[in-house]
DSSP file (Angstrom, degrees, kcal/mol; ACC not computed):
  #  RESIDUE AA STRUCTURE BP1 BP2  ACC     N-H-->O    O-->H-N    N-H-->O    O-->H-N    TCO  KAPPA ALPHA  PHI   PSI    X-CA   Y-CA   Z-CA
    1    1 A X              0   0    0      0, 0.0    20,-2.6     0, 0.0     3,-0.1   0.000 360.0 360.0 360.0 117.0    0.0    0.0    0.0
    2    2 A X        -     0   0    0     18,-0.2     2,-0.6     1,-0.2    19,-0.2   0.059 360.0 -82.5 -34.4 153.2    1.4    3.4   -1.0
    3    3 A X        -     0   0    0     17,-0.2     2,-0.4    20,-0.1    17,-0.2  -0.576  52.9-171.5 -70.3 117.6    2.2    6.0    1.4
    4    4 A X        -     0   0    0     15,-2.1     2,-0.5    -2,-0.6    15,-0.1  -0.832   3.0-172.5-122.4 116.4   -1.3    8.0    2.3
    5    5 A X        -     0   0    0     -2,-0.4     2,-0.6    13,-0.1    13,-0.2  -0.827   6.4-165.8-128.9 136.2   -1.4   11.2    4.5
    6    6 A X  B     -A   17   0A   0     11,-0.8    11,-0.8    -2,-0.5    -2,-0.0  -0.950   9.3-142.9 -98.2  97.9   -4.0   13.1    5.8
    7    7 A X        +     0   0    0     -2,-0.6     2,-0.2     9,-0.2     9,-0.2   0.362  21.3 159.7 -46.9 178.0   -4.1   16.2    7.1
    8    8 A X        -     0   0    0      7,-0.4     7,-4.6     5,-0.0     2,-0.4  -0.646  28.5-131.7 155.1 150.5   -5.8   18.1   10.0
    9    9 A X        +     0   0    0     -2,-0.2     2,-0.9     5,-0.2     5,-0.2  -0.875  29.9 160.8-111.3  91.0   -5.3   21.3   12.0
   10   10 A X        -     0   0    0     -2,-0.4     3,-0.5     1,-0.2     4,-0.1  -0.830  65.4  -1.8-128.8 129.0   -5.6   21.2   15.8
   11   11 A X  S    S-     0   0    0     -2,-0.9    -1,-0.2     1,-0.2     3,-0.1   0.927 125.6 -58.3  55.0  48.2   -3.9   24.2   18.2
   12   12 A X  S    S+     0   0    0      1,-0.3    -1,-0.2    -3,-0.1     2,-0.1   0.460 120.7 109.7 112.9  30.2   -2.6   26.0   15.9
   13   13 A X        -     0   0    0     -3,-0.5     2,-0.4    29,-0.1    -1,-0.3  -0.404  64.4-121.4 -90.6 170.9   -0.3   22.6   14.7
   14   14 A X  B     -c   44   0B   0     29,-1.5    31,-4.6    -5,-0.2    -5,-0.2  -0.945  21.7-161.1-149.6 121.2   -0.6   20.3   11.5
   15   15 A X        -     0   0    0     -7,-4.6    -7,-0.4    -2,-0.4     2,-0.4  -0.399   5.0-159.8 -94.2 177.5   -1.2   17.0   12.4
   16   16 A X        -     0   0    0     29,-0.5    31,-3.2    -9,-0.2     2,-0.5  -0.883   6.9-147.7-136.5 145.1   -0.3   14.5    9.5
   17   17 A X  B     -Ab   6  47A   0    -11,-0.8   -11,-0.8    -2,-0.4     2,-0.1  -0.830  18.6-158.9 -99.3  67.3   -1.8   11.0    9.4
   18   18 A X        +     0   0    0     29,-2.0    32,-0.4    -2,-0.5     2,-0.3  -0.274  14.7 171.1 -58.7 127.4    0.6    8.5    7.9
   19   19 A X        +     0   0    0     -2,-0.1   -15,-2.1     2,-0.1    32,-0.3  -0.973  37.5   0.7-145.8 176.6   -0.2    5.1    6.4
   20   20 A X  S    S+     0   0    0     30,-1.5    33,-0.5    -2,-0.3   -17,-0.2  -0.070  94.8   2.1  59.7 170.4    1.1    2.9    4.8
   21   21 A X  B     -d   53   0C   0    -20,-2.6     2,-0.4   -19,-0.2    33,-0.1  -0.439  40.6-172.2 -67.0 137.2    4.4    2.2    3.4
   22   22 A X        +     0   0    0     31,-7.2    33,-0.4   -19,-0.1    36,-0.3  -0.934  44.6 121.0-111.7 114.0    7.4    4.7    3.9
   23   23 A X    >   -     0   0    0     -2,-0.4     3,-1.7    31,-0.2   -20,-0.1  -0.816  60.5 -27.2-151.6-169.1   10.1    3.2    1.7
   24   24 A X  T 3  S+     0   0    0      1,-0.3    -1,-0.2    -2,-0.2     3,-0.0   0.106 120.7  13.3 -61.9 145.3   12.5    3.6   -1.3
   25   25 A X  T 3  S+     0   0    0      1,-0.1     2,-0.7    -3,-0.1    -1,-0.3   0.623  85.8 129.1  69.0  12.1   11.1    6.0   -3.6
   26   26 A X    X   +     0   0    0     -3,-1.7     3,-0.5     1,-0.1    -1,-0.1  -0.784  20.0 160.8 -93.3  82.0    8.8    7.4   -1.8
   27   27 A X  T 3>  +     0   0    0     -2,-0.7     4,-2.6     1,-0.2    -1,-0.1  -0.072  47.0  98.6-120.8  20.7    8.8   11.5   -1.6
   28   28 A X  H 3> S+     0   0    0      2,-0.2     4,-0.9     3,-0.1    -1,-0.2   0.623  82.2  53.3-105.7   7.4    5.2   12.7   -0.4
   29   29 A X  H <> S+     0   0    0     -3,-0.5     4,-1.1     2,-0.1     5,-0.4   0.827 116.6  41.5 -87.7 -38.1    6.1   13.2    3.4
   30   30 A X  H  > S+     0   0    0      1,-0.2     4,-1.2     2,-0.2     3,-0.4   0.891 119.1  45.0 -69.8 -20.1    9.0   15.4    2.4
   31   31 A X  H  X S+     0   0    0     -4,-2.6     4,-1.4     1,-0.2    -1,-0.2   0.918 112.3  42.8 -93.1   3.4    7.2   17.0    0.0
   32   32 A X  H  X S+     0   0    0     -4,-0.9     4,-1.0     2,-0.2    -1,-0.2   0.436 120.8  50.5 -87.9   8.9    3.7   17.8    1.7
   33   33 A X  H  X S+     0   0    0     -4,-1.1     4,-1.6    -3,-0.4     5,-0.5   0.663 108.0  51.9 -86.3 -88.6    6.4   18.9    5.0
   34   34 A X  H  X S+     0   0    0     -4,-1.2     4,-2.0    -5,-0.4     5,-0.3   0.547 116.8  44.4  -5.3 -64.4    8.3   21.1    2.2
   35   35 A X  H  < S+     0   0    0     -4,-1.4     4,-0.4     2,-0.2    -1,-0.2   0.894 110.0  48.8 -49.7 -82.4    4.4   22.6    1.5
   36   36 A X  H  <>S+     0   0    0     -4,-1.0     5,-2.2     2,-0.2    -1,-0.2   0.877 112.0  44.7 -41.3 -55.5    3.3   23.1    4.7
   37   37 A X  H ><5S+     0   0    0     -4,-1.6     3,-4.4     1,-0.3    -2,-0.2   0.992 115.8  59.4 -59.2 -51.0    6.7   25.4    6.1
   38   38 A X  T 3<5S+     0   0    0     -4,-2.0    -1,-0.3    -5,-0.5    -2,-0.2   0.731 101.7  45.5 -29.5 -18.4    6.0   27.0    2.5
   39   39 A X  T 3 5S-     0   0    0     -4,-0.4    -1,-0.3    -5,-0.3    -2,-0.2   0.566 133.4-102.3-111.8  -0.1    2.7   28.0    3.6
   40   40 A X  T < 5 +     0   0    0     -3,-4.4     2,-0.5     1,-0.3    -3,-0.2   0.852  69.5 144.9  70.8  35.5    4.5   29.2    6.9
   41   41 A X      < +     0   0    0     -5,-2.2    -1,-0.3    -4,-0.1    -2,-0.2  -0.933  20.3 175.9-116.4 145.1    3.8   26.5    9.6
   42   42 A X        +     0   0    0     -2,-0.5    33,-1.5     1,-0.2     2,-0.6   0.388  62.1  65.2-116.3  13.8    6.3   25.9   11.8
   43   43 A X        +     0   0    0     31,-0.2   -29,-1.5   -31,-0.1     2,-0.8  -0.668  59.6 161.0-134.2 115.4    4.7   23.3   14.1
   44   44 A X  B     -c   14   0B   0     -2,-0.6    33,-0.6    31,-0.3     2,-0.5  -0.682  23.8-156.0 -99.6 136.2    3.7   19.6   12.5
   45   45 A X  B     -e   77   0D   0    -31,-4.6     2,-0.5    -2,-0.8   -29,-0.5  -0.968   6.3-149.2-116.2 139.3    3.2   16.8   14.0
   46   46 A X        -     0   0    0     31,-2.1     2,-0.4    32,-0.5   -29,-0.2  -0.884  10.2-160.2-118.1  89.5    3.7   13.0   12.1
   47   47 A X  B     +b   17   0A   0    -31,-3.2   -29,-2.0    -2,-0.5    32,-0.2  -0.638  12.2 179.4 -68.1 120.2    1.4   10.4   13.4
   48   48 A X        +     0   0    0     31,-2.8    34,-1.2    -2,-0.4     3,-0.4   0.014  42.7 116.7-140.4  61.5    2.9    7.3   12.4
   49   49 A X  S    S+     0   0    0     32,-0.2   -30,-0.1    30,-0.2    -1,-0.1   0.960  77.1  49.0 -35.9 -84.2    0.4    5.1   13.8
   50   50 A X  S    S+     0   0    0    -32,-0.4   -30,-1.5     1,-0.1     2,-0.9   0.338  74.6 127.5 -66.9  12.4   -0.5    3.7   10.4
   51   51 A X        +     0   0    0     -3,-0.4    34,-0.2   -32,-0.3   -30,-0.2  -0.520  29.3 178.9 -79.0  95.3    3.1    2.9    9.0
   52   52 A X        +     0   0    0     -2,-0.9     2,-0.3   -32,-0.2   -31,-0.2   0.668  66.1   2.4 -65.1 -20.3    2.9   -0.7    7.9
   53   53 A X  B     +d   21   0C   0    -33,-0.5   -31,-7.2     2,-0.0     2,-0.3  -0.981  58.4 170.7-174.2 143.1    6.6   -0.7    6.5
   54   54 A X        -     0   0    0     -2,-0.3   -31,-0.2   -33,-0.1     2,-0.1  -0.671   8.0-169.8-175.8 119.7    9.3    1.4    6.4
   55   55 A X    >>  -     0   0    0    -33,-0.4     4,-1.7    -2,-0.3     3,-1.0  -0.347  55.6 -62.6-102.4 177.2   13.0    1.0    5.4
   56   56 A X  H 3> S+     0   0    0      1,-0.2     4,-0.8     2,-0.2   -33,-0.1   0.658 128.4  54.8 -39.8 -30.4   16.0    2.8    5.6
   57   57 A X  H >> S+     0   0    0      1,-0.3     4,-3.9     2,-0.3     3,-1.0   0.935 107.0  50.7 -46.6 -64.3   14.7    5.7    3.2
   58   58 A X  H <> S+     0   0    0     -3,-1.0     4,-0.9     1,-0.3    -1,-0.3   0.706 103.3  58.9 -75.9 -13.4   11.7    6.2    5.2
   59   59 A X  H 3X S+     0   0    0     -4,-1.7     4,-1.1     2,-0.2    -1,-0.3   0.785 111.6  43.3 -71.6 -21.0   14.1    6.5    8.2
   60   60 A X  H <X S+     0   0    0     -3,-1.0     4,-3.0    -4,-0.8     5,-0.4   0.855 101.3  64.7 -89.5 -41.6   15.8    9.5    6.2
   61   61 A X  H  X S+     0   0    0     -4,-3.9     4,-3.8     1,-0.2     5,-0.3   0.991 106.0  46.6 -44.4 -61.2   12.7   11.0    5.2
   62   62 A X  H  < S+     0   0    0     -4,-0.9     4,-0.3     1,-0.2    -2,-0.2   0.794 111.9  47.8 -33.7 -52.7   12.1   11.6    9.0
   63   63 A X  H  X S+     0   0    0     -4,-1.1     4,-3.3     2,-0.2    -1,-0.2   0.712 115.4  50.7-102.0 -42.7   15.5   12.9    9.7
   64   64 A X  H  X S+     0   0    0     -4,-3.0     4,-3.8    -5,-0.2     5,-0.3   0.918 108.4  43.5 -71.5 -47.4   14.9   15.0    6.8
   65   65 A X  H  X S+     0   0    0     -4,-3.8     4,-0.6    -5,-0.4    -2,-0.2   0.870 115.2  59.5 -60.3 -12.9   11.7   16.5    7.5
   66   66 A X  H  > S+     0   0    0     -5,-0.3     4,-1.0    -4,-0.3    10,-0.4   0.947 112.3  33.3 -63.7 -56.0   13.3   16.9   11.0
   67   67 A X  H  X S+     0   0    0     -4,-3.3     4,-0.7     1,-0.2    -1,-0.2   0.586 113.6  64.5 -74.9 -17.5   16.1   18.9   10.0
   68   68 A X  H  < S+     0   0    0     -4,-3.8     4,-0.5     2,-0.2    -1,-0.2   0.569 109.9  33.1 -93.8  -6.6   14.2   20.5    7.4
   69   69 A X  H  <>S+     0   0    0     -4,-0.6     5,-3.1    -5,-0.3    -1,-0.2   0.791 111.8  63.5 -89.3 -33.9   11.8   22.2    9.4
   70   70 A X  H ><5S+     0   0    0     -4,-1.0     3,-1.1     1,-0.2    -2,-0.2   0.844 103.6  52.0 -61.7 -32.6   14.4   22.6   12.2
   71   71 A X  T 3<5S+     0   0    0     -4,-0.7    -1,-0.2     1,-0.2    -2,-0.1   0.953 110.2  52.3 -69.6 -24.9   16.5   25.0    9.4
   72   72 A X  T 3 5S-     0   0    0     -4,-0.5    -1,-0.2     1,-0.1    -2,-0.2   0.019 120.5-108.3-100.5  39.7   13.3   26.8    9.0
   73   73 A X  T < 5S+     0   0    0     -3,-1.1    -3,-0.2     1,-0.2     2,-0.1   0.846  80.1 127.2  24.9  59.0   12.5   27.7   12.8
   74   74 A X      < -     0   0    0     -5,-3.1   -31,-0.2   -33,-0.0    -1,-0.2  -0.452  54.1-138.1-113.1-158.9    9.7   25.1   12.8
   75   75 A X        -     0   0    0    -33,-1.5   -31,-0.3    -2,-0.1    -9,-0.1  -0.627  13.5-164.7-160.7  81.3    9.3   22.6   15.0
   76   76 A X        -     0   0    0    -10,-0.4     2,-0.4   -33,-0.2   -31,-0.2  -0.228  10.8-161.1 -93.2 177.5    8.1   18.6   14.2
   77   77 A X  B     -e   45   0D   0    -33,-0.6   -31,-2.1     1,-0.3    23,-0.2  -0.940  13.1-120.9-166.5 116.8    7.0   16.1   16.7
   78   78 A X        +     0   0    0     21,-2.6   -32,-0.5    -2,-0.4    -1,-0.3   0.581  26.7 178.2  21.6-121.1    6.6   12.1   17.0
   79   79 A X        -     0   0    0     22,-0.4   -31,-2.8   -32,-0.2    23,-0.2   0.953  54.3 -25.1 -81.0 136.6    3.4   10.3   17.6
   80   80 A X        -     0   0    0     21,-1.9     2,-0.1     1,-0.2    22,-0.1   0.722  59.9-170.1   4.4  76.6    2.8    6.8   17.8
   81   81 A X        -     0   0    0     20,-0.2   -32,-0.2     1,-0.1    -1,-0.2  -0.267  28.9-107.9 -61.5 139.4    5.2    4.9   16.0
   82   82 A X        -     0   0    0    -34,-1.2     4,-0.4    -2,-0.1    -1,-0.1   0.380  37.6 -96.0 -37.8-167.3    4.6    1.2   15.5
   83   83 A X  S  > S+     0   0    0      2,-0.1     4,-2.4     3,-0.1    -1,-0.1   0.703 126.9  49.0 -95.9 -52.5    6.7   -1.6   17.5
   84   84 A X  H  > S+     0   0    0      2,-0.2     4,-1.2     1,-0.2     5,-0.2   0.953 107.7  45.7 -60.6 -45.5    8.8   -1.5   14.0
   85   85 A X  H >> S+     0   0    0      1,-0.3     4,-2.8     2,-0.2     3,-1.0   0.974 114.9  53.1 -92.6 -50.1    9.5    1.9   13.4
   86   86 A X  H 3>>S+     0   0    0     -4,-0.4     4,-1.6     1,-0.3     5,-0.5   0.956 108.8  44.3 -58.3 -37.7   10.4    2.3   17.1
   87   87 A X  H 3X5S+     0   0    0     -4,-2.4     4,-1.5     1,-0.3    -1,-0.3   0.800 114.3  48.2 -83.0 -10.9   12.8   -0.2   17.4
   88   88 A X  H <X5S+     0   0    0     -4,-1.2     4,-1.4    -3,-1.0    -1,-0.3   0.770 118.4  47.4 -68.4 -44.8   14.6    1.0   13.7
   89   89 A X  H ><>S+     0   0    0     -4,-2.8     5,-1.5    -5,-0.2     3,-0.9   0.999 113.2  50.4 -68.9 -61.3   14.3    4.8   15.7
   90   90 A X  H ><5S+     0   0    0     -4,-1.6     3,-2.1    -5,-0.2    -2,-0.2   0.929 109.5  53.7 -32.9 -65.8   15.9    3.2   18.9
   91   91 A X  H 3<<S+     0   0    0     -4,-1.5    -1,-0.2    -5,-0.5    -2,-0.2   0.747 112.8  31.3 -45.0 -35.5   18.4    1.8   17.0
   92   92 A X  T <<5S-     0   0    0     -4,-1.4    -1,-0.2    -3,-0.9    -2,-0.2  -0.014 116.6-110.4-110.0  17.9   20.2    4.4   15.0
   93   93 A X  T < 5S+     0   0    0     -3,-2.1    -3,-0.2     1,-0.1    -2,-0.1   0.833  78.4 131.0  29.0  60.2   19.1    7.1   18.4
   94   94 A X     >< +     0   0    0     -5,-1.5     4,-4.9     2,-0.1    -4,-0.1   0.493  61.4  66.6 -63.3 -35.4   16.9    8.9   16.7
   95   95 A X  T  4 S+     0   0    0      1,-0.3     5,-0.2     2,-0.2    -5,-0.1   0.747  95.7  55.7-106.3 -37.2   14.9    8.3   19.2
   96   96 A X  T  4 S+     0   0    0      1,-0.2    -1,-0.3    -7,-0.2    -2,-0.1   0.643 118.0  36.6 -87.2 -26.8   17.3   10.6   21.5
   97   97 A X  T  4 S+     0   0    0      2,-0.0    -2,-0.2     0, 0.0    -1,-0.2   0.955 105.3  64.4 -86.7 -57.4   16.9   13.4   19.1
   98   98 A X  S  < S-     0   0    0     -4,-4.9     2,-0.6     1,-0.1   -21,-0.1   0.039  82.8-113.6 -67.3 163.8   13.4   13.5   17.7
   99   99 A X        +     0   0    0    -23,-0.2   -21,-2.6   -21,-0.1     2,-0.3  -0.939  38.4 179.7 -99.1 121.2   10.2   14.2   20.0
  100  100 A X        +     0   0    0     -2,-0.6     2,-0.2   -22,-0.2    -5,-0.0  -0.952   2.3 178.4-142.6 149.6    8.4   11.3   20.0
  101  101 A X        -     0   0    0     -2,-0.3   -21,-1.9    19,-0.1   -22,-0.4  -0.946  25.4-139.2-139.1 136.1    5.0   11.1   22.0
  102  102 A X  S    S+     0   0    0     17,-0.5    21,-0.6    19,-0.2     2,-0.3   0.687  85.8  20.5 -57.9 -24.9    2.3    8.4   22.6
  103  103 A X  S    S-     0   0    0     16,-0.3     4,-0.3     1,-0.1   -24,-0.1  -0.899  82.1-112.7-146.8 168.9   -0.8   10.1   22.4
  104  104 A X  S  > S+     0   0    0     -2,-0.3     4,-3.6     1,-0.2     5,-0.2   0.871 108.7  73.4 -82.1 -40.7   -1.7   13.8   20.7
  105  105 A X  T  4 S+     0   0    0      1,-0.2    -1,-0.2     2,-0.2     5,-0.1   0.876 107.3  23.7 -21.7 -59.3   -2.3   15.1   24.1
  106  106 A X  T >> S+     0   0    0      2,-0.2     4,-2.3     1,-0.1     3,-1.4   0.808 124.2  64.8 -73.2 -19.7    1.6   15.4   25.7
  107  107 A X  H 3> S+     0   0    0      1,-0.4     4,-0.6    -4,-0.3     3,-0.4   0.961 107.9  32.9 -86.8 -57.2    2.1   15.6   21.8
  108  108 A X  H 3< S+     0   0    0     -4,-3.6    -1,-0.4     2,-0.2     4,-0.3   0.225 115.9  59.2 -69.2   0.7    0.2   18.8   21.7
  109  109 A X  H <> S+     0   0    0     -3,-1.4     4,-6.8    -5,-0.2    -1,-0.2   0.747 108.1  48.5 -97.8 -47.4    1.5   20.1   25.5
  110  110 A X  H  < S+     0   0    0     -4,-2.3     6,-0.3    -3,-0.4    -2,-0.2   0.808 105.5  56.1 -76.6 -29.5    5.0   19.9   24.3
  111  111 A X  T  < S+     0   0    0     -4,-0.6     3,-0.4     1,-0.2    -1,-0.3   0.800 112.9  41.8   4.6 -73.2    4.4   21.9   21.1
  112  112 A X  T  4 S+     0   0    0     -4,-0.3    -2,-0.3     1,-0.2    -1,-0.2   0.774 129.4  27.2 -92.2  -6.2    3.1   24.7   22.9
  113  113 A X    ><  -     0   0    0     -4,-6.8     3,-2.2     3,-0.2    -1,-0.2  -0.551  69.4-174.2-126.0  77.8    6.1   24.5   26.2
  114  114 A X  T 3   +     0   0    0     -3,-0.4    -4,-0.1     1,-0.3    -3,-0.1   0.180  68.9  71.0 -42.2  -6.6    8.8   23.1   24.2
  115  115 A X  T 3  S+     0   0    0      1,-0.1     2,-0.7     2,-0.1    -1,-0.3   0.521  81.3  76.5 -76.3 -20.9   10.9   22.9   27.6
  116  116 A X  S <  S-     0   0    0     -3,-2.2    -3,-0.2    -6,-0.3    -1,-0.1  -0.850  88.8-128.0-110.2 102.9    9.1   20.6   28.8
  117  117 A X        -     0   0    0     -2,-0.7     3,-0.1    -3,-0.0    -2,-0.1  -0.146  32.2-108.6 -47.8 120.6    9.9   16.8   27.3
  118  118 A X        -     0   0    0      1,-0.1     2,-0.2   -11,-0.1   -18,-0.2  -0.437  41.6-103.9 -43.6 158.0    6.3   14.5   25.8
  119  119 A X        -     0   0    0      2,-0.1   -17,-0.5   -16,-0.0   -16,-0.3  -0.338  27.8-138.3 -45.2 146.8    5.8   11.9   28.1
  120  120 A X        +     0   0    0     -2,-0.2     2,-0.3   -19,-0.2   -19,-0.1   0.433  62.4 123.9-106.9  -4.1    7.3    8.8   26.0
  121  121 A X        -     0   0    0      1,-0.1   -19,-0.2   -20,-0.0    -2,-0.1  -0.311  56.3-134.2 -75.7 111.7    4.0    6.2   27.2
  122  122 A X        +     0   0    0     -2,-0.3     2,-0.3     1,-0.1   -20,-0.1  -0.318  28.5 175.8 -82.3 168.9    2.3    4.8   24.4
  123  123 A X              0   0    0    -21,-0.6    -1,-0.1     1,-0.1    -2,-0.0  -0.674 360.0 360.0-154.2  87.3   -1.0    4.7   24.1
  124  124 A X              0   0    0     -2,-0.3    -1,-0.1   -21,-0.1    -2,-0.1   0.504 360.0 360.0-105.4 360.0   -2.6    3.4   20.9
């Protein structure tokens, strides 16, 4: 199944709704990220709840969308990764960089006080 993302606006964030595969060849989370900072929003959040697969590529799309909002004083955010995609994030300590959140709640706390580290408990 192709990568399919959904959008939605809540507290003055852009959530995206990932599903599907993120793998080789695959270029619509960097560009609909690319889009969004275009459009001036600097804070997204990447549900990737619904990621069925996802290889090294789609670990670099993350890292890219990470960094590429980070050049552009935005600000991206976690939320429920799979059992796969954490233990691929854990592994290469990703996990230690990125903000990654169980639920949209902390996901959305930490957004708006950015001092304060999500709570890491998933909750799917």
């Amino acid at each position: 199944m192709p990568l399919t993302i959904v959008s939605r606006t809540m507290f003055n964030s852009v959530i995206l709704d990932l599903s599907g595969r993120l793998c080789n060849g695959e270029n619509a989370l960097s560009e609909k990220v690319a889009a969004l900072l275009k459009e001036g929003h600097r804070r997204i959040v990447i549900n990737l709840r619904g990621i069925t697969q996802m290889d090294s590529f789609g670990l670099g799309q993350l890292f890219n969308v990470w960094s590429m909002a980070g050049k552009q004083d935005g600000k991206i955010s976690f939320m429920r990764p799979p059992n796969q995609v954490t233990q691929h994030l854990n592994l290469l300590k990703l996990n230690e960089i990125f903000q990654i959140s169980g639920d949209e709640i902390n996901t959305m706390e930490h957004l708006s006080n950015p001092s304060q580290p999500p709570k890491s408990g998933k909750k799917n």
